[in-house]
FIDREN-141684 format. One record per residue: residue in one letter; y, z, x of N, C-alpha, C in turn. Coordinates in steps of 0.05 Angstrom, whole numbers, padded with zeros to 5 digits, always signed. Each point is the difference from the previous one (the first is absolute). Layout:
BEGIN
AYZXYZXYZX...
This chain:
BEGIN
X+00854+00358+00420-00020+00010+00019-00028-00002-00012X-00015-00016+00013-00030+00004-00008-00015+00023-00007X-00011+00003-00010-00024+00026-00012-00012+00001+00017X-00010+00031+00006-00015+00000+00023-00029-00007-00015X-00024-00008+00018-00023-00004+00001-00014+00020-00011X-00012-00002-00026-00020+00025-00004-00032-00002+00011X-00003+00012+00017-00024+00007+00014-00030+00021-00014X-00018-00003+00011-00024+00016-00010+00013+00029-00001X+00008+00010+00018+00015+00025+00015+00014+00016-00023X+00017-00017-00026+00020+00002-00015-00019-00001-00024X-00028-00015+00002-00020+00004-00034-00010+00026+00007X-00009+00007+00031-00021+00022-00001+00019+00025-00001X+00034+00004-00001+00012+00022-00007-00001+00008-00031X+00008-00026-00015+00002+00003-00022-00022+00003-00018X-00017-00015+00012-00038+00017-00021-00007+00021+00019X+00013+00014+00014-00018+00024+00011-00025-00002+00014X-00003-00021+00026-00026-00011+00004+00006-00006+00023X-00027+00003+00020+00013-00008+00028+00000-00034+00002X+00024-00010+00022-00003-00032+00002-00029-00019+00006X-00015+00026+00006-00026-00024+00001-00013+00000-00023X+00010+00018-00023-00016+00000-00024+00013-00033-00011X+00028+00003+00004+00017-00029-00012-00022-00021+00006X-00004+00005+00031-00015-00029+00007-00027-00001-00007X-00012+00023-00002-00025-00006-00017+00007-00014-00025X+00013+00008-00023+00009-00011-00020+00006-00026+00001X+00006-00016+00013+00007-00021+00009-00013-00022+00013X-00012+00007+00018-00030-00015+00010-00018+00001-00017X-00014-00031-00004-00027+00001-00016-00016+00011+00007X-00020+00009-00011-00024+00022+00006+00002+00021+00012X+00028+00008+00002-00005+00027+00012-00004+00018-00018X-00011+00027+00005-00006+00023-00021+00027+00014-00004X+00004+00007-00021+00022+00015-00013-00006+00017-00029X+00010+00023-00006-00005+00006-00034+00013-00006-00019X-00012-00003-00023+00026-00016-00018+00024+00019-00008X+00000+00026+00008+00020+00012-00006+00022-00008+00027X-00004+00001+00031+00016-00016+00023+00004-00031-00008X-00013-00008-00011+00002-00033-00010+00024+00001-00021X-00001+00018-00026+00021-00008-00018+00031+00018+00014X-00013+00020+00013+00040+00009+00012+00001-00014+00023X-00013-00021+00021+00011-00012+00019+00013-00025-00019X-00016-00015-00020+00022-00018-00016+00012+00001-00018X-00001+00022-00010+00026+00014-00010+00035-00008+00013X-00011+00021+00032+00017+00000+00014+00012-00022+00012X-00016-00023-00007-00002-00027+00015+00026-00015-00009X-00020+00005-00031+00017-00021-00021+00035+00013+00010X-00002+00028-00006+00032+00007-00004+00019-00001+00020X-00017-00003+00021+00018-00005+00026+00011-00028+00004X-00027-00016-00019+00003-00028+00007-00011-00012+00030X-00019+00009+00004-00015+00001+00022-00028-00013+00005X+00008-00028+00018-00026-00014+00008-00008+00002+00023X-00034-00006+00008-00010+00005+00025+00004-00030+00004X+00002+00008+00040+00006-00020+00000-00025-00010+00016X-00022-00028-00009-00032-00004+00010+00011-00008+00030X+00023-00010+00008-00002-00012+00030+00003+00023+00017X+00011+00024-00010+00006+00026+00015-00029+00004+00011X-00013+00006-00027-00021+00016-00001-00024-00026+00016X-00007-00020+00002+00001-00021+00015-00005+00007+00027X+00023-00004+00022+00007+00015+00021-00009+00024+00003X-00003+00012-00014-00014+00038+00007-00028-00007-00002X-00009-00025-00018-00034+00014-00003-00013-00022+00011X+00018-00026+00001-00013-00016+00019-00018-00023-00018X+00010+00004-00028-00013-00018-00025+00016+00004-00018X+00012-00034+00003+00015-00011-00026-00008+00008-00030X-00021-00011-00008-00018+00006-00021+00015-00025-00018X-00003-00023+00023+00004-00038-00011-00022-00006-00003X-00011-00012-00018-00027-00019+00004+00017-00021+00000X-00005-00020+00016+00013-00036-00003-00029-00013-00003X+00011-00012-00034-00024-00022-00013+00007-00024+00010X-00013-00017+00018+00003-00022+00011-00010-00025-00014X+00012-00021-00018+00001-00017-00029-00002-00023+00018X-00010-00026-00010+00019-00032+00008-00006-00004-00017X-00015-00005-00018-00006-00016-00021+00001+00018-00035X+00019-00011-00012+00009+00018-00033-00002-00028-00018X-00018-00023+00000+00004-00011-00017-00024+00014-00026X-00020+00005+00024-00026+00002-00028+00009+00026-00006X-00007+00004-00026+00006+00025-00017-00013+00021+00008X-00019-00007+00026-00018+00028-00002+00021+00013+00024X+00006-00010+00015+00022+00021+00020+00025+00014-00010X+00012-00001-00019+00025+00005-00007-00009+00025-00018X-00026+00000-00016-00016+00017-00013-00011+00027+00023X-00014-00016+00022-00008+00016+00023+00029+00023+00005X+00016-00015+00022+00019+00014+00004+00008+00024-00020X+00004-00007-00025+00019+00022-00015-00028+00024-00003X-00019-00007-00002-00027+00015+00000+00000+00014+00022X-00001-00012+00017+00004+00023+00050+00024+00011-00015X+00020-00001-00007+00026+00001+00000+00000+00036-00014X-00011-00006-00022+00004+00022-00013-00024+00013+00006X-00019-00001+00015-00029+00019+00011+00019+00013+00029X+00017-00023+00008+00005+00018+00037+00023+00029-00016X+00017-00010-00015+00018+00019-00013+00000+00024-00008X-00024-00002-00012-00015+00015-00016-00008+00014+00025X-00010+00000+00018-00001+00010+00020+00017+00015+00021X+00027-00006+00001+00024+00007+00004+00012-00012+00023X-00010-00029-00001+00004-00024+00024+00020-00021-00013X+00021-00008+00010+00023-00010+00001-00015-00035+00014X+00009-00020-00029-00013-00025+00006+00023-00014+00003X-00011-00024+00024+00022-00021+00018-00016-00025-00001X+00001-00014-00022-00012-00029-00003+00014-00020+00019X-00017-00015+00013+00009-00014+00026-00016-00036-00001X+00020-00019-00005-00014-00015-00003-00001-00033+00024X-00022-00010+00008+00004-00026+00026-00012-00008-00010X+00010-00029+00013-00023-00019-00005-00020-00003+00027X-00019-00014+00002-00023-00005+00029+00026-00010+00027X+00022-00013-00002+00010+00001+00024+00008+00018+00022X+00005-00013+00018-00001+00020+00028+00019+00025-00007X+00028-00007-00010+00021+00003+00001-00003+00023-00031X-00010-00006-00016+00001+00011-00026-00024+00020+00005X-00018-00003+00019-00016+00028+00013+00011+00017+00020X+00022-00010+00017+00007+00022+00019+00026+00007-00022X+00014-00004-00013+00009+00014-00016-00015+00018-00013X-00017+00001-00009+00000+00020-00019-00016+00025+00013X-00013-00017+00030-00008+00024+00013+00020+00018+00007X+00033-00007+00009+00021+00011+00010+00003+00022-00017X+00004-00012-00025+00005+00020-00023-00018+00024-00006X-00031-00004+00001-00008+00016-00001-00010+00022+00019X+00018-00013+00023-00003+00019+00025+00031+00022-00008X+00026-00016-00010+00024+00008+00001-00007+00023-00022X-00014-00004-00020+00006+00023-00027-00027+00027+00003X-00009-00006+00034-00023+00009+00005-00012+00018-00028X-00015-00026-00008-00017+00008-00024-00037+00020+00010X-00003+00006-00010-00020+00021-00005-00026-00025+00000X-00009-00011-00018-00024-00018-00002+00019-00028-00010X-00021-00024+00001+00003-00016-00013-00016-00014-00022X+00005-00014-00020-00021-00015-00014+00009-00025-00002X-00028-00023+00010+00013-00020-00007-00019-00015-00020X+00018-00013-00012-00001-00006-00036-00008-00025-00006X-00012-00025+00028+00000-00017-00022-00007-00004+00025X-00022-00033-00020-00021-00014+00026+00009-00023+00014X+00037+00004-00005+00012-00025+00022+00011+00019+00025X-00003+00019+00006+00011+00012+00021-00012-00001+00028X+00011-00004+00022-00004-00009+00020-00029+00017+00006X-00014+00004+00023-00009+00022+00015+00005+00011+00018X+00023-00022+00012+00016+00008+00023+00016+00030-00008X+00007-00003-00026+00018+00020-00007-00012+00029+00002X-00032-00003-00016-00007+00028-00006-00012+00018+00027X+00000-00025+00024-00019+00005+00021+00024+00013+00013X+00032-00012+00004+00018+00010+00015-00002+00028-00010X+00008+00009-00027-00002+00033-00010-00018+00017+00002X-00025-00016+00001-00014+00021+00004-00007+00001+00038X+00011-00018+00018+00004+00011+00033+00018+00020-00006X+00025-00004-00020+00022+00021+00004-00004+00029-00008X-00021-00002-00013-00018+00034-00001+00004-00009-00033X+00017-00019-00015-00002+00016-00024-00033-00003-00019X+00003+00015-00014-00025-00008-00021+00006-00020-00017X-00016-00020-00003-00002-00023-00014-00026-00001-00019X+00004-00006-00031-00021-00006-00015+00007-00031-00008X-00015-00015+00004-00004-00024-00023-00007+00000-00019X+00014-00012-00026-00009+00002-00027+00000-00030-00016X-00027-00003-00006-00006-00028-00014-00004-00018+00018X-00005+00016+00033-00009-00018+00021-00019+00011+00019X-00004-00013+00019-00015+00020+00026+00008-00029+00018X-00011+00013+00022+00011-00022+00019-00034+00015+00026X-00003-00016+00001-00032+00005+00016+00007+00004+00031X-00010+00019+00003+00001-00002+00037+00022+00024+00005X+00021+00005-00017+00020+00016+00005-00001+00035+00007X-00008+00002-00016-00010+00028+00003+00018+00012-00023X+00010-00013-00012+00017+00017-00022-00011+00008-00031X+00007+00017-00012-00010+00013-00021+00004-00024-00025X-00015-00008-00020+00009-00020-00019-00015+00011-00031X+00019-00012-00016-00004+00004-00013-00007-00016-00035X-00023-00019-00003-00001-00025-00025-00024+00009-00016X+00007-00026-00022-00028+00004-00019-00020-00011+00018X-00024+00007-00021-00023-00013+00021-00003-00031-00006X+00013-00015+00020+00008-00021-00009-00029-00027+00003X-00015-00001+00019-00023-00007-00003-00013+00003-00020X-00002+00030-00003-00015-00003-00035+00012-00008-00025X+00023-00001+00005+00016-00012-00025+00001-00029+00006X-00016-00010+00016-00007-00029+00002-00025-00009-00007X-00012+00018+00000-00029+00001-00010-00001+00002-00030X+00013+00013-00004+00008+00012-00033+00007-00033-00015X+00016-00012+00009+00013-00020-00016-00030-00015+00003X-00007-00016+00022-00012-00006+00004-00030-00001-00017X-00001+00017-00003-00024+00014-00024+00007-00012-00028X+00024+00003-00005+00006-00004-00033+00001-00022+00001X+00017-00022+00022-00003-00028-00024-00028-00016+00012X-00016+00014+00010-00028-00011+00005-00013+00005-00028X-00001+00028-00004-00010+00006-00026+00009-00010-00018X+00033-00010-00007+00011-00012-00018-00011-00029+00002X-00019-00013+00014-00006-00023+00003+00020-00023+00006X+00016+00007+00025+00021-00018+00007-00019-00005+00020X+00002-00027-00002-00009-00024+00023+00014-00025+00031X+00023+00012-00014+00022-00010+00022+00018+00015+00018X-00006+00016+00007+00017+00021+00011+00024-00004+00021X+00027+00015-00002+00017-00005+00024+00012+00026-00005X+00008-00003+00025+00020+00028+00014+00030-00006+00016X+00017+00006-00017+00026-00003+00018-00004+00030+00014X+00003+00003+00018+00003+00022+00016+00026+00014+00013X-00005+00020+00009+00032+00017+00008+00002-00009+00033X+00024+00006+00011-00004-00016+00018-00013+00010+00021X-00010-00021+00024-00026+00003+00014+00005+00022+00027X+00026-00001+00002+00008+00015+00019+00000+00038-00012X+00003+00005-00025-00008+00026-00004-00021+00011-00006X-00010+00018+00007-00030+00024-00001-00008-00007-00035X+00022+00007-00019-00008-00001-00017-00011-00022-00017X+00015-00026+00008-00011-00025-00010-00028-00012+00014X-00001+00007+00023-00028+00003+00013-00024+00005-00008X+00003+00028-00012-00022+00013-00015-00010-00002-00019X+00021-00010-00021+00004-00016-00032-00019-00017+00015X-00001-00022+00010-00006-00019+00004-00028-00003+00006X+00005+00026+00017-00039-00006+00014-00012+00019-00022X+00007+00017-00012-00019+00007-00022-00012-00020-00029X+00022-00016+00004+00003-00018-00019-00026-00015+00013X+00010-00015+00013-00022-00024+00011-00023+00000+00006X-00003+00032+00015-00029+00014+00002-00013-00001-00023X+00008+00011-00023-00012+00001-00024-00009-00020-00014X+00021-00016-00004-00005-00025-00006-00035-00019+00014X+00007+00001+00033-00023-00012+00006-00017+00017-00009X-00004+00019-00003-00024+00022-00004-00013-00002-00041X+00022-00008-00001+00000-00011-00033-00013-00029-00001X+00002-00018+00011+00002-00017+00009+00014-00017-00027X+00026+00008+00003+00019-00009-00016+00026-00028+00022X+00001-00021-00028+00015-00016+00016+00028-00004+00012X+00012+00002+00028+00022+00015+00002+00009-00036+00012X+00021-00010-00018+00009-00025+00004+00023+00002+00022X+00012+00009+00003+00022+00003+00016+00011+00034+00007X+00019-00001+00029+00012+00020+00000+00028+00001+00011X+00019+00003-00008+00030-00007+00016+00017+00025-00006X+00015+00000+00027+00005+00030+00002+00039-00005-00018X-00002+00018-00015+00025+00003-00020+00022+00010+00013X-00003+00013+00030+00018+00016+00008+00022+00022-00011X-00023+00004-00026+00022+00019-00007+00019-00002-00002X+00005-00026-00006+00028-00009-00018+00004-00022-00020X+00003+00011-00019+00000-00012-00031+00000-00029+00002X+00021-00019+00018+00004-00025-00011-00025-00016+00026X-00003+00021+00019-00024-00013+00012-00033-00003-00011X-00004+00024-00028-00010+00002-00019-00004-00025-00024X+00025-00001+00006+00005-00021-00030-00012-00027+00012X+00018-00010+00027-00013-00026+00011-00031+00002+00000X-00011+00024+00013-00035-00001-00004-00012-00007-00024X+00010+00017-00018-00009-00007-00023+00004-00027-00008X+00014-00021-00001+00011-00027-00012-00020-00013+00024X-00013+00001+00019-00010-00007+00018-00037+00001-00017X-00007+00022-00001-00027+00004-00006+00001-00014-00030X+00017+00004-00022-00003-00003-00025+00000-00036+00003X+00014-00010+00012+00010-00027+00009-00024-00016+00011X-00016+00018+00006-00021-00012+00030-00024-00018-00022X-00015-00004+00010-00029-00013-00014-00007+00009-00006X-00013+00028+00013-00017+00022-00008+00016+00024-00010X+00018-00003-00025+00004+00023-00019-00013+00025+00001X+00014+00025+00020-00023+00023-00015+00001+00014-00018X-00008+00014-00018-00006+00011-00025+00000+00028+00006X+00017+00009+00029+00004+00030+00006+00019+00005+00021X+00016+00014+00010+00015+00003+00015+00000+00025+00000X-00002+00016+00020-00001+00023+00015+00028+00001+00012X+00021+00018+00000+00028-00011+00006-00001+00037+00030X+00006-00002+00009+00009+00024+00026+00018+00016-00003X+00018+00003-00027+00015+00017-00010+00009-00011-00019X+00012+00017-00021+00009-00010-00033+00025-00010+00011X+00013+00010+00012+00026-00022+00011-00007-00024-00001X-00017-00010+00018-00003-00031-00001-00015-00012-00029X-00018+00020-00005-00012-00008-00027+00015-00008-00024X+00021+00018+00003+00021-00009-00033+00004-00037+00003X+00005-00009+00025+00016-00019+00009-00022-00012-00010X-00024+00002+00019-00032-00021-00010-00003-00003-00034X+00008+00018-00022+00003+00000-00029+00013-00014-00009X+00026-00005+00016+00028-00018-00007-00021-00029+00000X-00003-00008+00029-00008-00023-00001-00022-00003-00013X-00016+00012-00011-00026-00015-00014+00020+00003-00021X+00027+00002-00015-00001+00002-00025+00026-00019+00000X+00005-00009+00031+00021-00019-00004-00022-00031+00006X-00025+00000+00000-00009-00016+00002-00023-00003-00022X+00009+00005-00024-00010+00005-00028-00025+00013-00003X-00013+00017+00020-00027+00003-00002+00009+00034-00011X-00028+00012-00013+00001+00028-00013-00021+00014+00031X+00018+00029-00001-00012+00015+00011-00021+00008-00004X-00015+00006+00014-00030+00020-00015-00011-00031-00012X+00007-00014-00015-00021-00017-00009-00007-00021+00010X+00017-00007+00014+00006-00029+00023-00016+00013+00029X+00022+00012+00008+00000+00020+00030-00002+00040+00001X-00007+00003+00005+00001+00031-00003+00015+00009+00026X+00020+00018+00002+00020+00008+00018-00010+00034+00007X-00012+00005+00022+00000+00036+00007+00017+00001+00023X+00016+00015-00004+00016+00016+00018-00005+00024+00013X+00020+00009+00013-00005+00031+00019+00029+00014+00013X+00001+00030-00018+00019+00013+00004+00000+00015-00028X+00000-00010-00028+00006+00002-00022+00032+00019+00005X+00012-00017-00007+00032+00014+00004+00011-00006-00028X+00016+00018-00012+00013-00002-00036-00001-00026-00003X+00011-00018+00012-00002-00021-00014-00026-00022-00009X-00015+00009+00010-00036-00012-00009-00001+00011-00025X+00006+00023+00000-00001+00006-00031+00014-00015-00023X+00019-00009+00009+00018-00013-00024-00013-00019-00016X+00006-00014-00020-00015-00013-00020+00003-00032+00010X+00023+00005+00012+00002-00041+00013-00013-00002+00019X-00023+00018+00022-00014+00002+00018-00028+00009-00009X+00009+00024-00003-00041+00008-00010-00014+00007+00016X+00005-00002+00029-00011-00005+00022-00032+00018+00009X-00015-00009+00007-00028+00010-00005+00009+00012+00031X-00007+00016+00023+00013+00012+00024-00017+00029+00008X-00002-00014+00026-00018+00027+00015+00023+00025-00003X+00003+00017-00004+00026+00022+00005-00011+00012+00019X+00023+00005+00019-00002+00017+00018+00016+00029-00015X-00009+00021+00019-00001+00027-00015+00021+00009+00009X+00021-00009-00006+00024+00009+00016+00014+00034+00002X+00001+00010-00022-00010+00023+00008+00000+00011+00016X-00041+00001+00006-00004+00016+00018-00010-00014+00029X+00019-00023+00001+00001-00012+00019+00029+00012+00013X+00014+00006-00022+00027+00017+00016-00004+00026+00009X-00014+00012-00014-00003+00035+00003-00021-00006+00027X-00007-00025+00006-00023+00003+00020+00014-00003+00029X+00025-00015-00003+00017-00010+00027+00012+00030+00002X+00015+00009-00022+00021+00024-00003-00017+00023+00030X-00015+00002-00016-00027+00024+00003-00007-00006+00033X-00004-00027+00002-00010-00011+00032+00023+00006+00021X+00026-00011-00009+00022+00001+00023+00007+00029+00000X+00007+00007-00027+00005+00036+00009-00025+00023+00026X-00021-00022-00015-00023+00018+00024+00006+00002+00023X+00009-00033+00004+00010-00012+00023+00026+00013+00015X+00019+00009-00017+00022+00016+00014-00001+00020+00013X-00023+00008-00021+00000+00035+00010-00022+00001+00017X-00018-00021+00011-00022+00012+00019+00007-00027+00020X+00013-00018+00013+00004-00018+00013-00033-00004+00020X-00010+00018-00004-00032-00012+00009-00016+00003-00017X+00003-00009-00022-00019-00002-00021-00010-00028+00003X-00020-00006-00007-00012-00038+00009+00006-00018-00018X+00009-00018+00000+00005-00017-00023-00023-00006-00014X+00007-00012-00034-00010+00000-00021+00001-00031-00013X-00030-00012+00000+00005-00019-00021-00009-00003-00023X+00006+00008-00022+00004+00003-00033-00006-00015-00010X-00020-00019-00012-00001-00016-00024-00010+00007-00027X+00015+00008-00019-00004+00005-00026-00013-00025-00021X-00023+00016-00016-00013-00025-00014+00018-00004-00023X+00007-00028-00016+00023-00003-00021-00022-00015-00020X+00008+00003-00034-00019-00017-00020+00010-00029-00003X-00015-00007-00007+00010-00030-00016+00000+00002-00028X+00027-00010-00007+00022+00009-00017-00014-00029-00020X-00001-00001-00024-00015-00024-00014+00022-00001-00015X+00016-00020-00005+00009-00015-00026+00003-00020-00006X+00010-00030-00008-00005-00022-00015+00003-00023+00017X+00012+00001+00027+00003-00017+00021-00018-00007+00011X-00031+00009+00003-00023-00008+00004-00020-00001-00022X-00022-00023+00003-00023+00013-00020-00022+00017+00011X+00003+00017-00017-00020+00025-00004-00033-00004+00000X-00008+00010+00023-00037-00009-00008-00007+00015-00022X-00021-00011-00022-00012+00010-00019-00009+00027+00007X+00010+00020-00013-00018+00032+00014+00009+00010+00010X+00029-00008+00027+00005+00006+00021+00022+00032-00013X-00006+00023+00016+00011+00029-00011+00023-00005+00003X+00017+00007-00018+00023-00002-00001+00019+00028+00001
C-alpha cells in the first residue's frame, strides 16, 4: 500500500504552527521568525516533507519560472551569462527553465508554446541571434520580457547591454593613438543591435579621428566566418596593421590566422576584441578586449524583470552600462596610454 501524502497540514501539527505559517516558510520572501523557520523545518525534514511549487502555483497564480531564452552558446560570453541570471534569479527564489531556438518559424513557435505551457513569470532573452518575433509574441502575451546584450528598437521592451557605441569609440581611440594606419573591422552580425552599435561607434570615431578605416566585413558572429575574413584582409593588397574584431569569439579565430599565416601579433597586425571572456586572458591569446561588465549587467536585468513582475505597468527600461578596455599584448600600446 502506498504512503499516504504528507501535506503542510501534517508539518504545521508537528512544529506547533498554524498551516499558513508552513507556507510562509516555504514561499520566497515571505516574512517568518527564525524561531517558526527552524521548527517548520525541523518538522519538514522529519516528516520528509516537500512543497509542492505547482500547488502553490495554481493558488497564487505565479509559477516563480523565469525561462532564459538562448540560440547561440558558441561564444564563451553566453554560457558565462546564463550561469551568472542563473544563480542571481535563485538567489532570489525563482526556479530557472533555459529554453533554447534557432531564428526559424518553427523553432520560435515552439518555444513560444513552451513558455506559454510552464506559464513562466518573466522572460530573458540571452543572445543577439534571437528572433523579435519571439520577444514581441511574449510580451502581447502579458509576459515581462527583458533583453540582455541586446535591444531591439521600436519595441517597447526593457533591454539590457554595455554601452556599446562607446566601446566603439574606445577601441577606436587606442589604435589611432597607437599609430595604426590601416584599419579594419570584422564586425558582429549586421542584423543584431549589438553589432550595430560596435560598429557605428567605431566608425564614427574613427572619421572624427580621421583615422584610416580600410575595410569592413561583417563576421557574423561566427568564428569560421571570422577566420575566412581574416585570410581575406591579411591576403588583400592593402594589409591592415589593426583589426578591431566584434567579439573575442571571432577574435581568437582572427589570431589563429595571422599566426597560421606567419605574421606576429601586435607587431605585424594588432587584434582588439569585445566581451573579454576567461579565455582573452589566457597566455596563447592575450587578448587586448573592451569587457563588458557582466556583473552588473546581470544584477541590472535581475533587478529590471523582477520590477517588471511585480508592477506589470512599470515602463520599460533601456540600460547601457559603460565597460573598460582591458590592455594586454595582442595590440600595441600607445606611448603613455593609462593602463
Amino acid at each position: 500500500m502506498a504512503e499516504a501524502k504528507i501535506t503542510s497540514h501534517d508539518v504545521a501539527r508537528l512544529a506547533g504552527v498554524s498551516q499558513s505559517a508552513v507556507s510562509r516558510v516555504f514561499t520566497p520572501g515571505a516574512s517568518a521568525s527564525k524561531a517558526t523557520i527552524a521548527k517548520v523545518r525541523a518538522a519538514a525534514e522529519q516528516l520528509g516533507y516537500r512543497p509542492n511549487p505547482l500547488a502553490r502555483a495554481m493558488i497564487t497564480g505565479k509559477s516563480r519560472i523565469i525561462g532564459l531564452v538562448v540560440a547561440y552558446l558558441d561564444n564563451q560570453f553566453y554560457p558565462l551569462a546564463l550561469e551568472r541570471l542563473s544563480n542571481a534569479l535563485q538567489a532570489k527564489g525563482y526556479h530557472i527553465l533555459v529554453f533554447t531556438a534557432s531564428n526559424s518559424q518553427d523553432g520560435i513557435e515552439r518555444v513560444f508554446q513552451d513558455l506559454m505551457d510552464y506559464q513562466v513569470d518573466g522572460i530573458i532573452t540571452a543572445s543577439v541571434a534571437m528572433s523579435s518575433n519571439l520577444t514581441e509574441r511574449c510580451a502581447a502575451a502579458g509576459i515581462p520580457v527583458v533583453m540582455f546584450n541586446r535591444g531591439q528598437p521600436g519595441a517597447g521592451l526593457s533591454s539590457v547591454t554595455s554601452a556599446n557605441v562607446e566601446g566603439g569609440r574606445k577601441v577606436a581611440e587606442f589604435l589611432v593613438a597607437g599609430g595604426h594606419s590601416r584599419i579594419a573591422h570584422i564586425a558582429g552580425w549586421h542584423g543584431s543591435s549589438t553589432g550595430r552599435d560596435r560598429r557605428r561607434g567605431f566608425v564614427e570615431a574613427l572619421a572624427a579621428l580621421e583615422g584610416n578605416l580600410v575595410a569592413i566585413i561583417d563576421g557574423m558572429y561566427d568564428r569560421e566566418v571570422a577566420a575566412k575574413a581574416a585570410r581575406v584582409l591579411i591576403d588583400g593588397s592593402n594589409r591592415p596593421d589593426a583589426i578591431f574584431v566584434g567579439n573575442d569569439h571571432m577574435a581568437f579565430a582572427v589570431i589563429d590566422v595571422i599566426r597560421e599565416r606567419n605574421l606576429r601579433v601586435a607587431d605585424d597586425i594588432s587584434v582588439v576584441g569585445y566581451d573579454d571572456v576567461p579565455l582573452a586572458a589566457w597566455g596563447a591569446y592575450n587578448l587586448t578586449t573592451l569587457r563588458q561588465p557582466l556583473n552588473r549587467m546581470v544584477d541590472a536585468t535581475v533587478d529590471t524583470l523582477l520590477a517588471q513582475i511585480n508592477d506589470p505597468t512599470r515602463p520599460s527600461q533601456k540600460i547601457e552600462i559603460d565597460g573598460p578596455l582591458i590592455l594586454r599584448t595582442s595590440a600595441r600600446v600607445p606611448e603613455g596610454w593609462p593602463r
